[in-house]
mmCIF file as Biopython writes it, N, C-alpha, C and O atoms, coordinates in Angstrom:
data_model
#
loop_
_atom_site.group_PDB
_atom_site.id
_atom_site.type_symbol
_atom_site.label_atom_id
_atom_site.label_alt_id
_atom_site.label_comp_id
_atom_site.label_asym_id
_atom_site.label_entity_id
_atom_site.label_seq_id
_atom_site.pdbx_PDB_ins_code
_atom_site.Cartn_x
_atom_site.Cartn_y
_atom_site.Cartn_z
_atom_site.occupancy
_atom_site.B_iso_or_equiv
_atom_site.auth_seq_id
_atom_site.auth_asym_id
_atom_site.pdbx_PDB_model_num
ATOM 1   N N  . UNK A ? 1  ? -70.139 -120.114 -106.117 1.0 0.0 1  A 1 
ATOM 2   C CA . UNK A ? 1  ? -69.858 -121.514 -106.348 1.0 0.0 1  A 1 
ATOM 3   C C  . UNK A ? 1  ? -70.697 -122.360 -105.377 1.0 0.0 1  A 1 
ATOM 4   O O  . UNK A ? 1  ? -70.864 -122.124 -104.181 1.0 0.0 1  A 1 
ATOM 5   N N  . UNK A ? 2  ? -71.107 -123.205 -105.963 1.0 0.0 2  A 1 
ATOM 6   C CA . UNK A ? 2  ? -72.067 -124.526 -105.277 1.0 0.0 2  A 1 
ATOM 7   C C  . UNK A ? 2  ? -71.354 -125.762 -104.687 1.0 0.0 2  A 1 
ATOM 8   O O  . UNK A ? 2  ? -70.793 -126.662 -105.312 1.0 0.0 2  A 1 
ATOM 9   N N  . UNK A ? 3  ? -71.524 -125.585 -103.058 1.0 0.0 3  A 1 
ATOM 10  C CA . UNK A ? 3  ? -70.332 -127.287 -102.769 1.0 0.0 3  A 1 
ATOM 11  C C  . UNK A ? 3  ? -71.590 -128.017 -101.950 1.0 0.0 3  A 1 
ATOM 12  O O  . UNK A ? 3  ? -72.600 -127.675 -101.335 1.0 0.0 3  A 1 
ATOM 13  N N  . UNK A ? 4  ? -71.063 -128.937 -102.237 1.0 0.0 4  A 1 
ATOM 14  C CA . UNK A ? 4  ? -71.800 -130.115 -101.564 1.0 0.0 4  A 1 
ATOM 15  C C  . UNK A ? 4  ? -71.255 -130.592 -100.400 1.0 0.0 4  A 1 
ATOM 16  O O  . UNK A ? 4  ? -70.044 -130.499 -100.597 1.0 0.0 4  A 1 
ATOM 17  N N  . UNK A ? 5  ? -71.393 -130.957 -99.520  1.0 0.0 5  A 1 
ATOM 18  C CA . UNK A ? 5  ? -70.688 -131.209 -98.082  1.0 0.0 5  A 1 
ATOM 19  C C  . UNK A ? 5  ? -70.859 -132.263 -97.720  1.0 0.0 5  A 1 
ATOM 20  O O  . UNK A ? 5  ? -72.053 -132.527 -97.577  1.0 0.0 5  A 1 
ATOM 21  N N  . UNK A ? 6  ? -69.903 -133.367 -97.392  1.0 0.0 6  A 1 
ATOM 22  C CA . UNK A ? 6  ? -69.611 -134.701 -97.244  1.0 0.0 6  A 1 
ATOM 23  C C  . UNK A ? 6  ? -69.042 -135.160 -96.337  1.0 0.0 6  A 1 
ATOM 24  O O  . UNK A ? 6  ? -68.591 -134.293 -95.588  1.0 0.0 6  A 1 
ATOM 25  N N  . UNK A ? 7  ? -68.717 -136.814 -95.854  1.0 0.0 7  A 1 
ATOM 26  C CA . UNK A ? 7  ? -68.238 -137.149 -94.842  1.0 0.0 7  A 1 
ATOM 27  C C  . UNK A ? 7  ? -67.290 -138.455 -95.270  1.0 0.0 7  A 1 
ATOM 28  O O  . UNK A ? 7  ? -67.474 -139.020 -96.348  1.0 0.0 7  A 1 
ATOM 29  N N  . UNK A ? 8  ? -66.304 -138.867 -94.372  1.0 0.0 8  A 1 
ATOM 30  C CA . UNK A ? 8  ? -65.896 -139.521 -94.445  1.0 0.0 8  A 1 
ATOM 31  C C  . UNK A ? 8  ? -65.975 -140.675 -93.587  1.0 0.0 8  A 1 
ATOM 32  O O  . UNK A ? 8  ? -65.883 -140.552 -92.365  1.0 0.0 8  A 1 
ATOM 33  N N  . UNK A ? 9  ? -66.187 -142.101 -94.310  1.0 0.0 9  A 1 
ATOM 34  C CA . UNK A ? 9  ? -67.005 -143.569 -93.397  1.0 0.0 9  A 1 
ATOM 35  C C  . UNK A ? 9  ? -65.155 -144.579 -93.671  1.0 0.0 9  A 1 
ATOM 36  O O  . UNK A ? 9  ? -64.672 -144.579 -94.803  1.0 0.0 9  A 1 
ATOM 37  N N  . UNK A ? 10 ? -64.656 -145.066 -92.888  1.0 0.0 10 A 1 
ATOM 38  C CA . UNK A ? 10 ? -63.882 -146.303 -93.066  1.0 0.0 10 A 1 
ATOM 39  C C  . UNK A ? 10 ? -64.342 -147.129 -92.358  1.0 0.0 10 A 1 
ATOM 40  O O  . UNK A ? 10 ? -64.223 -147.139 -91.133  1.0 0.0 10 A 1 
ATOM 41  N N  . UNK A ? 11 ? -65.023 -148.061 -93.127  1.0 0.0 11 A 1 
ATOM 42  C CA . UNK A ? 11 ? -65.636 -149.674 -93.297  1.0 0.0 11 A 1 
ATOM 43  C C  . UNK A ? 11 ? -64.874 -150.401 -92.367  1.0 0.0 11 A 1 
ATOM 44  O O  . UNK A ? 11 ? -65.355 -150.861 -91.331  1.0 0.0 11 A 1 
ATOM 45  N N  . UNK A ? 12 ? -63.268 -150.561 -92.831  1.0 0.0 12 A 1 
ATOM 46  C CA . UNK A ? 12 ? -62.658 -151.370 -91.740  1.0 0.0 12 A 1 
ATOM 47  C C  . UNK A ? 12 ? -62.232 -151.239 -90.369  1.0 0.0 12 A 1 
ATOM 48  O O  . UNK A ? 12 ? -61.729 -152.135 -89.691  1.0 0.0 12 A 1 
ATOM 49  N N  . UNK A ? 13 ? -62.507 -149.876 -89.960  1.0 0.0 13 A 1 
ATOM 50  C CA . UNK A ? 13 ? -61.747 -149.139 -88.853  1.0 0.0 13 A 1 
ATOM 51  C C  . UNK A ? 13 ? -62.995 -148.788 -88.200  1.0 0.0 13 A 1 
ATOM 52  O O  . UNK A ? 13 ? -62.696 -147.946 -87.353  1.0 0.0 13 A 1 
ATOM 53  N N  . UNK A ? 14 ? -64.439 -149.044 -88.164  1.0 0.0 14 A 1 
ATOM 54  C CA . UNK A ? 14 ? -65.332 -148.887 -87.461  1.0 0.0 14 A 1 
ATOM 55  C C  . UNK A ? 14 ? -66.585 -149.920 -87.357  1.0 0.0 14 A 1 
ATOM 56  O O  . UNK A ? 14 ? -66.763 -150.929 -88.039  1.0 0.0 14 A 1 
ATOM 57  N N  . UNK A ? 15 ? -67.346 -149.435 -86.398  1.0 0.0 15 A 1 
ATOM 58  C CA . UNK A ? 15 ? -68.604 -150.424 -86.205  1.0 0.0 15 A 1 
ATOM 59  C C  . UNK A ? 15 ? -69.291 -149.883 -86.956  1.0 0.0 15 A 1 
ATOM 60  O O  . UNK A ? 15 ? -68.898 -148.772 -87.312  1.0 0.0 15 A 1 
ATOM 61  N N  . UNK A ? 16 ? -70.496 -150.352 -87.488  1.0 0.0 16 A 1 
ATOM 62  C CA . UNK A ? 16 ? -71.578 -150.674 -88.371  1.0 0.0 16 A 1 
ATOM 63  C C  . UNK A ? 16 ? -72.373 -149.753 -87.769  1.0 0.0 16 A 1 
ATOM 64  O O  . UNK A ? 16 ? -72.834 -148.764 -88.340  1.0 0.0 16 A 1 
ATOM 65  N N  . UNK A ? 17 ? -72.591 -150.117 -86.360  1.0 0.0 17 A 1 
ATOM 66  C CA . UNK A ? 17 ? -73.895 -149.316 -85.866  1.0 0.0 17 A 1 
ATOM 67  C C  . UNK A ? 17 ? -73.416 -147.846 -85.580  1.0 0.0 17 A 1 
ATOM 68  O O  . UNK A ? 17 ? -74.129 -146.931 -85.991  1.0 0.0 17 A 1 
ATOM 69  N N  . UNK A ? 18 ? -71.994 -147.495 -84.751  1.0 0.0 18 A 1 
ATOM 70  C CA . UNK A ? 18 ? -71.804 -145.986 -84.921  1.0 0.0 18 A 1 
ATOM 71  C C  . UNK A ? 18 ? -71.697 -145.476 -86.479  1.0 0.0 18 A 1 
ATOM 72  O O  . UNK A ? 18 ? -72.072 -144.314 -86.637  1.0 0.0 18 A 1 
ATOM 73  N N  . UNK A ? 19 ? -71.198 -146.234 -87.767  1.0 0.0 19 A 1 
ATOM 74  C CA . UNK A ? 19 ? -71.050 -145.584 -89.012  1.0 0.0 19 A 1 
ATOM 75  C C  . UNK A ? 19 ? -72.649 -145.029 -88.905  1.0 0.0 19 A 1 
ATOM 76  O O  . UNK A ? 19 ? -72.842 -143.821 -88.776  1.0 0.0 19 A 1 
ATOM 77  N N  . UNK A ? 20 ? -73.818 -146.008 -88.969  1.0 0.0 20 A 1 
ATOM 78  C CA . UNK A ? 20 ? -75.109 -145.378 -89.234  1.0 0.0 20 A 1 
ATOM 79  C C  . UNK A ? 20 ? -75.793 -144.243 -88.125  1.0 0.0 20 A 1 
ATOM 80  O O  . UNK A ? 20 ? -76.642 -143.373 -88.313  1.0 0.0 20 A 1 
ATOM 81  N N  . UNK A ? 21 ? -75.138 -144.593 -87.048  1.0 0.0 21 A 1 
ATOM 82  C CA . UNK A ? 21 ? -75.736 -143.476 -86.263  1.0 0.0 21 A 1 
ATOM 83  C C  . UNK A ? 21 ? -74.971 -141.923 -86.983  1.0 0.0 21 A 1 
ATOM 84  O O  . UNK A ? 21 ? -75.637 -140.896 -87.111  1.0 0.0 21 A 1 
ATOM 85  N N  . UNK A ? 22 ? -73.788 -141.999 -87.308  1.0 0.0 22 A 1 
ATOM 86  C CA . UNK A ? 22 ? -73.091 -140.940 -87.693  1.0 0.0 22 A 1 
ATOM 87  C C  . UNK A ? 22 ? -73.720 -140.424 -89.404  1.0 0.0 22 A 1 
ATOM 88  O O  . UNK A ? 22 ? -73.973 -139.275 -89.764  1.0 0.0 22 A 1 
ATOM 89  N N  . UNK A ? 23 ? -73.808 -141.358 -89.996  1.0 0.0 23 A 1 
ATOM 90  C CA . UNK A ? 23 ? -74.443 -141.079 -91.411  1.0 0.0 23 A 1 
ATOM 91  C C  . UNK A ? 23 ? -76.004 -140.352 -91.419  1.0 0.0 23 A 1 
ATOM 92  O O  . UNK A ? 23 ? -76.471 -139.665 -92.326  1.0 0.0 23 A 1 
ATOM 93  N N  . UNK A ? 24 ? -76.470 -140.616 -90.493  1.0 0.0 24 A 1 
ATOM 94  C CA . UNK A ? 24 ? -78.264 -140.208 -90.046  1.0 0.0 24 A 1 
ATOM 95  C C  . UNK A ? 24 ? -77.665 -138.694 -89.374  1.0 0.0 24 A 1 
ATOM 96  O O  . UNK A ? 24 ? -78.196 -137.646 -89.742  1.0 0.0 24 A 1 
ATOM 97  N N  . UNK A ? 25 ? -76.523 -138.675 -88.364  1.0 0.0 25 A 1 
ATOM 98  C CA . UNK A ? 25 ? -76.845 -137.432 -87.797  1.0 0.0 25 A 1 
ATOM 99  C C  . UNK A ? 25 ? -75.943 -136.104 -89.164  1.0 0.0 25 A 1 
ATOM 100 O O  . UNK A ? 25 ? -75.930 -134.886 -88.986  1.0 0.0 25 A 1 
ATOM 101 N N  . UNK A ? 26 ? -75.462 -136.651 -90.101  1.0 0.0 26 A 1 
ATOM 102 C CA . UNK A ? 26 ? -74.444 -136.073 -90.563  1.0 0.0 26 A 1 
ATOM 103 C C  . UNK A ? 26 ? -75.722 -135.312 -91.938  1.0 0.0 26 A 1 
ATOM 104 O O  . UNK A ? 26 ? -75.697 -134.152 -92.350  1.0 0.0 26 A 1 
ATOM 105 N N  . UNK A ? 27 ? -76.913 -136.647 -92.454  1.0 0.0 27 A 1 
ATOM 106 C CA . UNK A ? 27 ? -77.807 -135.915 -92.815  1.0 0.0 27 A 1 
ATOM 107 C C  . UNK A ? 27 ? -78.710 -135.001 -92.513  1.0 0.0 27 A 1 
ATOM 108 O O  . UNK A ? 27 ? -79.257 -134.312 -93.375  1.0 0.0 27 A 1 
ATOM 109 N N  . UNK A ? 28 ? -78.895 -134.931 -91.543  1.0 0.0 28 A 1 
ATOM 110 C CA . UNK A ? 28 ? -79.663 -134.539 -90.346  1.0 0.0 28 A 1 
ATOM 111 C C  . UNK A ? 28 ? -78.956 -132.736 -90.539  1.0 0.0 28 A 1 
ATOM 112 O O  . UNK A ? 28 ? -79.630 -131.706 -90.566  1.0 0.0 28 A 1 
ATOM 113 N N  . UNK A ? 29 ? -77.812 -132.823 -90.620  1.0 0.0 29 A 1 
ATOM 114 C CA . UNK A ? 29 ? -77.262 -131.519 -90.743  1.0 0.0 29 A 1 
ATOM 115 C C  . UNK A ? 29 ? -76.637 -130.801 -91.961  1.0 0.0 29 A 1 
ATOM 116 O O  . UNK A ? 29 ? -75.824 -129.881 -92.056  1.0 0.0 29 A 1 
ATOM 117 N N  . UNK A ? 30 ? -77.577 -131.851 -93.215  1.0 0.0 30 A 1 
ATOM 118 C CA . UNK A ? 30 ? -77.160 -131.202 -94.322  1.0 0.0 30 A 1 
ATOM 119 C C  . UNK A ? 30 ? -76.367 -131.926 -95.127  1.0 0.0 30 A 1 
ATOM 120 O O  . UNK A ? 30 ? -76.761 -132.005 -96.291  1.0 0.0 30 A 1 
ATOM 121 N N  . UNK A ? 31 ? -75.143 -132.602 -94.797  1.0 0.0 31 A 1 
ATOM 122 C CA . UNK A ? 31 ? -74.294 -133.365 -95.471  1.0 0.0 31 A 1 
ATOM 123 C C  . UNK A ? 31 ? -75.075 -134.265 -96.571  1.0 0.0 31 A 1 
ATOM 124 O O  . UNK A ? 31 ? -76.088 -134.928 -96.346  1.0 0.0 31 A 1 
ATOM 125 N N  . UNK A ? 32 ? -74.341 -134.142 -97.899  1.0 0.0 32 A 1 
ATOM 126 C CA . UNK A ? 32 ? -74.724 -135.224 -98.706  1.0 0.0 32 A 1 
ATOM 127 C C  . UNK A ? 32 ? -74.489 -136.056 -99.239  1.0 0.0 32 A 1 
ATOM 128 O O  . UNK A ? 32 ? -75.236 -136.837 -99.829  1.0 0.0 32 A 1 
ATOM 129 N N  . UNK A ? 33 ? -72.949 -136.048 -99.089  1.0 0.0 33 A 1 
ATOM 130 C CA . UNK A ? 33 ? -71.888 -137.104 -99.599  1.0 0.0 33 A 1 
ATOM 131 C C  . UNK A ? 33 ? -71.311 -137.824 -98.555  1.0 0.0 33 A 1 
ATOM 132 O O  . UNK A ? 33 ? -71.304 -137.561 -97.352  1.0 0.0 33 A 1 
ATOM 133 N N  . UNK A ? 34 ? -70.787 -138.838 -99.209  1.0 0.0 34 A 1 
ATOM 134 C CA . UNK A ? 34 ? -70.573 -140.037 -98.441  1.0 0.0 34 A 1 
ATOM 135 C C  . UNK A ? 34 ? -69.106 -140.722 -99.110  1.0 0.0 34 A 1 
ATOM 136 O O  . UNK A ? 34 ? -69.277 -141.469 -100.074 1.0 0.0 34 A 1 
ATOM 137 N N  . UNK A ? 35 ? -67.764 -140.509 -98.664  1.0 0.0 35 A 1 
ATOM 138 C CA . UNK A ? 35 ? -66.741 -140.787 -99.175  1.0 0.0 35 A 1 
ATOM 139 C C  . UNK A ? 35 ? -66.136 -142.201 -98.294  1.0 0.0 35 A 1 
ATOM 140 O O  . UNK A ? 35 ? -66.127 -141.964 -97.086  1.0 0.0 35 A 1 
ATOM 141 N N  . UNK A ? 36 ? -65.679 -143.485 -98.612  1.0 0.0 36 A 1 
ATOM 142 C CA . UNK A ? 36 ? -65.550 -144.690 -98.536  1.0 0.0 36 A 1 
ATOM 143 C C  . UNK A ? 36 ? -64.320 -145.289 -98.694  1.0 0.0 36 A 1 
ATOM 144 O O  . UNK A ? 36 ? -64.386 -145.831 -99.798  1.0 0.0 36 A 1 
ATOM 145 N N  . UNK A ? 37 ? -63.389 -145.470 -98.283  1.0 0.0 37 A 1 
ATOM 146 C CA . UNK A ? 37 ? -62.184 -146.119 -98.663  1.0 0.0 37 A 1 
ATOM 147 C C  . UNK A ? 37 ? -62.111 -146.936 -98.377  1.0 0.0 37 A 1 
ATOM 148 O O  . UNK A ? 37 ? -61.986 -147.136 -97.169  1.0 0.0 37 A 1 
ATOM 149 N N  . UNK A ? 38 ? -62.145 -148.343 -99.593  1.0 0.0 38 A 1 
ATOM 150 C CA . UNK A ? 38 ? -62.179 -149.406 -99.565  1.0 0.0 38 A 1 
ATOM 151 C C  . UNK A ? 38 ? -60.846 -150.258 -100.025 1.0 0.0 38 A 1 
ATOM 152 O O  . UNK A ? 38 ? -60.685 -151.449 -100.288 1.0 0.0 38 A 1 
ATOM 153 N N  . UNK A ? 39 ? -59.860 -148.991 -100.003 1.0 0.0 39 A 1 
ATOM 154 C CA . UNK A ? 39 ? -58.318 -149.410 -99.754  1.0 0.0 39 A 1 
ATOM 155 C C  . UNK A ? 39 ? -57.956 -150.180 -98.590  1.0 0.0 39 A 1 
ATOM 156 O O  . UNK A ? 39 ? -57.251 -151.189 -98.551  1.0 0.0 39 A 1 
ATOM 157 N N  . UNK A ? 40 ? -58.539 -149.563 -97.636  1.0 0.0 40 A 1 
ATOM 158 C CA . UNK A ? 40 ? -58.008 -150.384 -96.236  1.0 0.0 40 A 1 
ATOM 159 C C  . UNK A ? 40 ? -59.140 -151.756 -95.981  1.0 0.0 40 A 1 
ATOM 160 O O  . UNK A ? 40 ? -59.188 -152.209 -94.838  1.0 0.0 40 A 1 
ATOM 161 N N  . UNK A ? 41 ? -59.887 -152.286 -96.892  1.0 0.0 41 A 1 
ATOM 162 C CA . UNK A ? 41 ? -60.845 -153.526 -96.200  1.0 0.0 41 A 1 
ATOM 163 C C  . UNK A ? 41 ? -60.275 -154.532 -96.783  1.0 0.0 41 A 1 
ATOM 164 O O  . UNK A ? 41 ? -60.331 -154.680 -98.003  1.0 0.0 41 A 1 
ATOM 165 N N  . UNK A ? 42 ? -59.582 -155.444 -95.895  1.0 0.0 42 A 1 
ATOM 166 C CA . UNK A ? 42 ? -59.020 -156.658 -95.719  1.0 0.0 42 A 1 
ATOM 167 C C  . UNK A ? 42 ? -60.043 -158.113 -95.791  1.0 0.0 42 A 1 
ATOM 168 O O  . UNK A ? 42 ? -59.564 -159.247 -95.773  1.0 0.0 42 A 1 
ATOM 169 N N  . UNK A ? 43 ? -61.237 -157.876 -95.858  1.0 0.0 43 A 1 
ATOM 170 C CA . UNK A ? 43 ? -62.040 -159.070 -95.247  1.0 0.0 43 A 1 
ATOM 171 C C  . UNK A ? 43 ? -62.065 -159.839 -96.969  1.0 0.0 43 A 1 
ATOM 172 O O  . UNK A ? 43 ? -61.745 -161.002 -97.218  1.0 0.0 43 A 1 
ATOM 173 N N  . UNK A ? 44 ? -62.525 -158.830 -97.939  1.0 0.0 44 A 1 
ATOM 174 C CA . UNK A ? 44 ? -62.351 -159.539 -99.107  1.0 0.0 44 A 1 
ATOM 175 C C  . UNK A ? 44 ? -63.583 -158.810 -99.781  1.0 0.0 44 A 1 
ATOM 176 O O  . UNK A ? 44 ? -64.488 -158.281 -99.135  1.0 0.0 44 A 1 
ATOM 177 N N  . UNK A ? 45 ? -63.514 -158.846 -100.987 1.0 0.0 45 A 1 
ATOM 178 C CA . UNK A ? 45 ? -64.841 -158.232 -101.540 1.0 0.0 45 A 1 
ATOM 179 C C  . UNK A ? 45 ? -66.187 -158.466 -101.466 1.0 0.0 45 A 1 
ATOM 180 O O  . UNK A ? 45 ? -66.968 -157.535 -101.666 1.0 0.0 45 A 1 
ATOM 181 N N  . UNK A ? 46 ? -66.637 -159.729 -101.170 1.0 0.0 46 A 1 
ATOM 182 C CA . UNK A ? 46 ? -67.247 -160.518 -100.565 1.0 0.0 46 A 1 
ATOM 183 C C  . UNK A ? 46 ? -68.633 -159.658 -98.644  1.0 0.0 46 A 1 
ATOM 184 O O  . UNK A ? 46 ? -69.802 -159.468 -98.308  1.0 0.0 46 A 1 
ATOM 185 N N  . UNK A ? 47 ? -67.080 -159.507 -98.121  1.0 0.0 47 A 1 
ATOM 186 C CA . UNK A ? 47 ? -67.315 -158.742 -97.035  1.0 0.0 47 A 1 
ATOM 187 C C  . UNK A ? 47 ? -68.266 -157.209 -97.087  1.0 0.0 47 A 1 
ATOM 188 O O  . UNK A ? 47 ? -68.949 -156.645 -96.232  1.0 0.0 47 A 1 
ATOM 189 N N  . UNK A ? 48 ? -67.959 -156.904 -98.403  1.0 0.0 48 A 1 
ATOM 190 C CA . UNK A ? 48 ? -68.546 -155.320 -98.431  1.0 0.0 48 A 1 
ATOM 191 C C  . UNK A ? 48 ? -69.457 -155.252 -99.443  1.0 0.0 48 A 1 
ATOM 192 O O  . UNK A ? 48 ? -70.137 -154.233 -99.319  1.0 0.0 48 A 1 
ATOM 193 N N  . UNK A ? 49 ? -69.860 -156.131 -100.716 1.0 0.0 49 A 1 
ATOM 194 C CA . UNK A ? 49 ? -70.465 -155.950 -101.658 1.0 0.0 49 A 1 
ATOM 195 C C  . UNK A ? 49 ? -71.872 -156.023 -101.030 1.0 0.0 49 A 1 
ATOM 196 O O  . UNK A ? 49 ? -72.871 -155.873 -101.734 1.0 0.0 49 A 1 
#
């Protein structure tokens, strides 16, 4: 079986610049997915589009 290996980013619960430092090192080691919960962002849709 074939898996793909992924990470998990929350938008509202972190900074911008550690999400990308973490997304670069997470490719860096293979990871290819990128899972997002945009349940918890309060700012408005606006904020994330």
């Amino acid at each position: 079986m074939f898996r793909r290996l992924g990470i998990s980013v929350y938008p509202d619960n972190s900074v911008f610049e550690e999400d990308l430092a973490y997304i670069t090192f997470a490719k860096a080691q293979g990871f290819e997915r990128i899972f997002m919960s945009m349940l918890e962002v309060t700012q408005g849709k606006a904020a994330v589009a």
